[in-house]
Every structure is written in C-alpha cells, then in structure tokens.
N, C-alpha and C positions, 0 to 999 in steps of 0.2 A: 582357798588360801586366805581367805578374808578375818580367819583367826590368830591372837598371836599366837595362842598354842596349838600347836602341829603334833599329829601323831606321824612322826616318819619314820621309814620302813629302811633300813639299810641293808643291800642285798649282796651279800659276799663279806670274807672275813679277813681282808690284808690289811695291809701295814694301813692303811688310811684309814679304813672303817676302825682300829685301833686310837685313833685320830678325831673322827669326826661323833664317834657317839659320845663320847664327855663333852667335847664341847657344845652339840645341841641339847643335853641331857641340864650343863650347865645352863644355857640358854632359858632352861623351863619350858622345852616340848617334851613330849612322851617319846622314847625311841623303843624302836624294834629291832630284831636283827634275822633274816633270811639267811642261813646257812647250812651247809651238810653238816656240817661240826655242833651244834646246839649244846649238847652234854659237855662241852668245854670250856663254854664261854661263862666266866660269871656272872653274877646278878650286879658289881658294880666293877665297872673297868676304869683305872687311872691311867690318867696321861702325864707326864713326866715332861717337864720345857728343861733342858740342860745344855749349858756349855759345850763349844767342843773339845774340851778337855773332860766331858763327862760330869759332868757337877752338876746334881740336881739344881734349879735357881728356882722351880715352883712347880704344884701340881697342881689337878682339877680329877674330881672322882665324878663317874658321869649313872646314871642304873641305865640299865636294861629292864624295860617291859614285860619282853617275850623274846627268848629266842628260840626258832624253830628251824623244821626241814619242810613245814609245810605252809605253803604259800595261801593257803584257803584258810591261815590263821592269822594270817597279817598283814597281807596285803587289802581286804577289802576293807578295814578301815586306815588306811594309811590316807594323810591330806598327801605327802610328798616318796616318792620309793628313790634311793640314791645305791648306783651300781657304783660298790668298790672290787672290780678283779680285772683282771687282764681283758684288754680289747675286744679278741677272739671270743669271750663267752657272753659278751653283751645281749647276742644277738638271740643265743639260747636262751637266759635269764628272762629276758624281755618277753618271749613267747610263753614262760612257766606263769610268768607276773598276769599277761593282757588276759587271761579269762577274769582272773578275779577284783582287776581294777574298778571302784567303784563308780558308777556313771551317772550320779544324782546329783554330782557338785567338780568342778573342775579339781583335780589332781596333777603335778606337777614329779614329771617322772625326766630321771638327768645322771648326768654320768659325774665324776670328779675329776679325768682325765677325759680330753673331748677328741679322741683322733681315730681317724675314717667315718666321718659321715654321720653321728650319732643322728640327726634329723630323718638321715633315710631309714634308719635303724628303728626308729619310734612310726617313722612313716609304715613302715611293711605293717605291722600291727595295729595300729586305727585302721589299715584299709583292711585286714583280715579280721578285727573284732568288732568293727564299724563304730568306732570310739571316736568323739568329739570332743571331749570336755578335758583333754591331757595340752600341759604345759610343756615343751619339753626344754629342757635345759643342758649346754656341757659346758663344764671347767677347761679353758685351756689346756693348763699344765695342774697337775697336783700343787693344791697353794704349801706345801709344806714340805721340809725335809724329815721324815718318819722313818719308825724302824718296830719292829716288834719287839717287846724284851721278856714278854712272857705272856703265851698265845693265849688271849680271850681273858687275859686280865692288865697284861701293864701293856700301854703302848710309851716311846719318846720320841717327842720334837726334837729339833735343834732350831727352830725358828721357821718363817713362815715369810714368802714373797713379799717383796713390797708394794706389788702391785699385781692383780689377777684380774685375769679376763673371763666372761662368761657366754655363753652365745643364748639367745634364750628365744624359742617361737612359743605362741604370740609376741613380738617384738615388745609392743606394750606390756606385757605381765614382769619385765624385766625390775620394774621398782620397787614394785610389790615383792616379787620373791626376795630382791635384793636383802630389804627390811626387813621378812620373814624370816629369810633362811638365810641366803651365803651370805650375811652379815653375821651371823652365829659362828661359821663355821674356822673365822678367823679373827677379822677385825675388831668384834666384840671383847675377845681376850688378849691378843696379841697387840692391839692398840694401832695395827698397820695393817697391809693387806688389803685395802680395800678393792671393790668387785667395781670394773667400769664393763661395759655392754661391750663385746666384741661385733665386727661388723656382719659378721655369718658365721655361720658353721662351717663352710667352707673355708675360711681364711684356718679357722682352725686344723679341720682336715690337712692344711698343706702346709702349716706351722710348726706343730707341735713336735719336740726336738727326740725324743726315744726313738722316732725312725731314720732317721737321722744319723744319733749317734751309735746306737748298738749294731747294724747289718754292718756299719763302714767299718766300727771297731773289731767284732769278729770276722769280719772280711781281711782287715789287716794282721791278724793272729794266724787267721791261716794263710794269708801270704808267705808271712816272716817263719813261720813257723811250725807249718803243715797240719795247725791245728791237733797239734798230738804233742805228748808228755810223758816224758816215762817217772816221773813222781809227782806226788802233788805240788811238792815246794819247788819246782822247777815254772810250774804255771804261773805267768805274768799277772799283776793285779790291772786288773779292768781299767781304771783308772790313773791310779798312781804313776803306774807304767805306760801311760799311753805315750806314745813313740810320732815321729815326723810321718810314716807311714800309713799310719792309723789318720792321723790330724789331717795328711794331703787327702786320704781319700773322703773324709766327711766333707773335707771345705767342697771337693768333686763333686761328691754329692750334693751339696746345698748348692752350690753352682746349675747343678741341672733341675731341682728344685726350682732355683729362680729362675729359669726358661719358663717352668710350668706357670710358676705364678704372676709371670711380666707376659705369657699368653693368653689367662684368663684376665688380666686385664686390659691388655687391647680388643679382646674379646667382646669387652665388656665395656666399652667407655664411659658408658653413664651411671657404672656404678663407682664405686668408693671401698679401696679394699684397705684402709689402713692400718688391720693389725696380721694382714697377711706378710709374715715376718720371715726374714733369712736368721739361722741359729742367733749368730751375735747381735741383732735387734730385737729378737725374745727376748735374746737375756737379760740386753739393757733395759727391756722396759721392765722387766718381770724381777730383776735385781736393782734397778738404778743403778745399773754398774759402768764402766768405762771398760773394761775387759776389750782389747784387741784382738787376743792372740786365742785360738782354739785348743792349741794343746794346754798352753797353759793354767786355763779355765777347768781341767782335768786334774793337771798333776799338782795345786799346790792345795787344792782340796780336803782338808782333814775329815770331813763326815763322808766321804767317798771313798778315800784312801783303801778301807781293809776289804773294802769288794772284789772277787776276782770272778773271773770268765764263770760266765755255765758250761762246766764239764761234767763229763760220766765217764766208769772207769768200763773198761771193755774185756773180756776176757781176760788178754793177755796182761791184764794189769797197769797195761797205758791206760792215758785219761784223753781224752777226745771231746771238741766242743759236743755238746749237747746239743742238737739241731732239733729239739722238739721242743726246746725251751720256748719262752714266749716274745725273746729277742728275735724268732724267727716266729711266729705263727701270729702273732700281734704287729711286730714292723716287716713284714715282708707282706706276709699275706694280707694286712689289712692296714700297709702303711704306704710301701713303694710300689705294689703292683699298682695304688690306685693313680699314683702319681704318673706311674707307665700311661696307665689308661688314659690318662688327660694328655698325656704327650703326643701319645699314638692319635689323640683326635686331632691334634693340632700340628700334624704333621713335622714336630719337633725330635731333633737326634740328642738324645741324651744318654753317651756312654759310661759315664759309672751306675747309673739306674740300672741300666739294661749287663753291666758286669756282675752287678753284685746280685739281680735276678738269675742270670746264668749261673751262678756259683750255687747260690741257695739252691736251684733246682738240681743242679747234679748232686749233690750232696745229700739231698732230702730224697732223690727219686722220683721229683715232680714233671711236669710240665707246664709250662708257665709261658715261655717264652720259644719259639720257633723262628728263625731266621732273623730273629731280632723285633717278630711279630707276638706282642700279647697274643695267649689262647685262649678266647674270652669264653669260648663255650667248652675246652677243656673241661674233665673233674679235676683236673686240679686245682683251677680257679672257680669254677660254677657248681660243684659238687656242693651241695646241703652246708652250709657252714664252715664253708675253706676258705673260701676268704670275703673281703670287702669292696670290690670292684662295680660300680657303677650297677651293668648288668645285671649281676644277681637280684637288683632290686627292679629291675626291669626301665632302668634310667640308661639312656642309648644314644642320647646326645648330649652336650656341655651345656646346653641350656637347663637340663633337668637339674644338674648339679649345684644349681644358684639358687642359694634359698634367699 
C-alpha cells in the first residue's frame, strides 16, 4: 500500500460497487471488477449525486480496467480486493480470491459493510493459504445511501454519512489505508464522510443495524399479517409503513443486543468498546443526528419510502415473504445467531433473539435453536457456509472473539 496508485479489485456487482469504482477510478487508481456478470458491466460507469427529489446536482464517470469471472485475472495484481455483496457470500468470495492473492508485498483485503466477524472471515484463509502479508479491513455501515439505475453502468447517491467507522488489522495500517483508500471512497468527493478507526471488529459484529432492523421488521409483517398477500398492492412498504409492532420489536431486539454488548464488556474490563453502539447511537454518530424515535427514523424517510418487503409469489398467486432472501441468510444466519452464541456463553436470557430465531427456523425448515439452546454443531448452523457463528471457525470461547 505504499503507492498512491492502487490497482484495486472489486469483488461483487451491487448497489455499492456502482458507488465505489468511480469514485476510486476518480481518485486515480486503476480498478477492476470480479463478477459473474463481466459482459454487462461497461468500460466507464457513472455515478449520479442527486437530490431526494431526484435531481441530478452532479456526476463522476469512473473506467473499469478489467471486468471478469475469473479471479486468476485480477486478483494477483490487485494492491487492495474490496467485497461488495451480501454478508453470506463473503466467505465463498474470500476462499475463490486466497489462492491468487499476491504474497511479495502486503495487500489489503476488506469488506464495505463489516457484520459477523469480517476478521475471522480473513482469519480462516491466512491459516488455510498460510498468508501473512494481508491487511484486513471493514466498513461499519455502507458510507452511502445507493441505488442502481442502470446495471453496470449508472449507479446513484443521495449522499453519504457524516461520519464512518472502519475496523482495520494491523491496527497500525489504519492511516495509511485511511489516505490510500477510504479517503477516496467518500470524503475526497463528498467533502464529509470521514473514516475514524473503530475500536474492533467486534464492536462492529454487534453494531451494525441490518440485523437489527430487517428479521424485527419481517418478524412484525408476519405477526401482523401472516406474512401473506393476496395482491401485490396490498404488500406494506418496508419502511414507509413501518408500524409500533414492527419498532416495539427492533427496540426488543436491540435491548437484548445490549445484554450482549454490556456482557462483553464486563467481560472485558480493560478493554474499551466505544463504538460498540445501540441502533440510535449508530445513527447519531453515523448521521449527527438527534433522532429519538425508531419508528420514525423509518417512516419519514424519502430515499427509503418506495422499498417494500422481499416477497415471492407462490402458486396460488399469494405473495409470501421471501425467506431465502438475504434479510434472512445475511441477518439471521450470520447476524443474530452470532449474537445467540455470545449470549448463550454468557449465560444471558434474551427473548426476542431467541423469538425471532424460532420463527426464522420454522419457517425456513431449519434448526437452529432447541429448547432455547443454539445447535452449534447442527447443519443448519455448522453445515459449509450456513452461517457465521463463532464455531465454524473453530473460535469456542469469547476470548477468541476479541480482536
């Protein structure tokens, strides 16, 4: 990383990677792009900063390199490889990447959303590719509000945090990259944003708000409403429509949440966990906002507003949440079960965790939970790639979990 120009490798093709290759492209590194899609993506993609009324106020055009579906094209000269997709495929991506990471000069391999454990994540691969020279890095929360407007060539902002957290091991390489890279990826154009050092990975692991608010929110849809629709336009919007049922049960869950994280700090006395955050102290820091109220932080929301549930439609022509979506395979599997897991070591009762794992698992088919007891060697949790729990990395006490 001791260059300002960077050849970095971005691996996945959503809404962020939309996002972040013009702006490093702007920067003046070289970008690449890892994806199954290659034949779609153009050679220059623009990003669109607009109003939430929709009004373009400026652009940035970024090129592409190379985009490919093979990793033995561009991963081995990548200085930095940055994973944009759902939580759940981290762990694959990572293992397609670790043969062909370069091992002559340190590389600097990181997520742009940081939740369940990205360190152990990076951890399982140096110990199976015997790799030393990797940096690893995660993004708290995605620094921006993104959308696709037209795949693999326009992405748009609406703006970008006011403040982002990073967790970075080697703790030291945190300035360096700062300067390098996540200063590109926002503050450099946005003129805000900037990136201060979170205190672990961990704090992140038990922070970051999508697990949080998607299982409480689709938890309360199908409370209220059996999870089923007999039209589309009868389907509540995600957001817009978020209800007292929906809000009582997130605030539940973040409540049981701070069990876990007010246990790994008595746990821990001499450490310092201060960006290990309840939802409304994220936001404040990650907004500067004053925001009280949870529901309302939903419903008055204009870039949120027209999102509705993940549904599929089923036979009969009802529409049914979607349970393979990544609101469950991303925050369940590898958001709340891990949270179970630190509770369960810490001999803590926490029952909205432990409702809204029950629900998930009769609904998906799983098993997950027994008598109120995580099934830690279950396949449902320990199977190849199911989820994110401690264990599968072979981490089996709360000490392991403290980077």
């Amino acid at each position: 990383m001791s260059n300002e120009h960077l050849v970095v490798t971005i691996v996945g093709g959503g809404a962020s990677a939309h996002v972040i290759i013009p702006l490093l492209s702007h920067a003046g590194h070289t970008v690449q792009l890892l994806t199954r899609r290659p034949e779609e993506w153009s050679n220059e993609i623009e990003l669109q900063q607009q109003s939430i009324d929709e009004e373009v106020e400026r652009t940035v055009t970024g090129k592409l390199s190379l985009a490919t579906d093979d990793p033995a094209q561009a991963i081995p000269q990548s200085d930095a490889v940055i994973l944009c997709m759902p939580v759940c495929s981290y762990r694959s991506a990572l293992r397609r990447i670790a043969p062909h990471l370069r091992r002559d000069r340190e590389v600097a391999v990181g997520t742009i959303y940081g939740q369940a454990g990205f360190n152990w994540m990076t951890g399982e691969i140096e110990k199976e590719q015997s790799l030393d020279n990797i940096t690893t890095f995660a993004v708290g929360l995605i620094p921006w509000i993104c959308r696709v407007r037209e795949y693999g060539k326009l992405g748009v902002t609406y703006g970008c945090k006011v403040v982002n957290l990073a967790a970075v091991s080697p703790r030291d390489r945190f300035a360096d990259l700062n300067t390098r890279l996540l200063g590109a990826i926002c503050e450099k154009w946005f003129d805000k944003g900037a990136f201060i050092q979170a205190d672990s990975f961990l704090s992140l692991t038990l922070s970051v708000d999508n697990q949080l608010i998607h299982p409480s929110r689709c938890y309360g849809l199908y409370k209220r409403y059996g999870g089923r629709w007999t039209t589309r336009e009868e389907i509540p919007y995600f957001y817009r429509d978020f209800d007292d049922l929906s809000a009582d049960l997130m605030r539940d869950l973040d409540a049981d949440y701070d069990k876990v994280r007010n246990g790994i700090r008595s746990r821990f006395p001499n450490r310092e966990f201060p960006h290990m955050l309840d939802y409304l102290g994220s936001e404040r820091l990650s907004y500067q906002s004053t925001n009280t109220d949870i529901r309302e932080s939903f419903t008055t929301s204009k870039t949120l507003g027209a999102i509705k549930p993940p549904t599929k439609q089923i036979e009969s022509g009802e529409f049914v949440i979607d349970t393979d979506h990544r609101f469950f395979t991303d925050d369940v599997s590898y958001g709340v079960c891990i949270a179970k897991w630190m509770a369960q070591e810490m001999n803590l009762t926490v029952p909205t965790i432990d409702a809204i794992i029950e629900w998930v698992q009769d609904i998906r088919g799983e098993t997950y939970l027994v008598d109120g007891v995580l099934q830690v060697e279950n396949e449902s949790l320990a199977g190849d790639l199911r989820s994110g729990i401690p264990p599968v990395y072979g981490i089996r006490t709360l000490e392991g979990v403290v980077d």
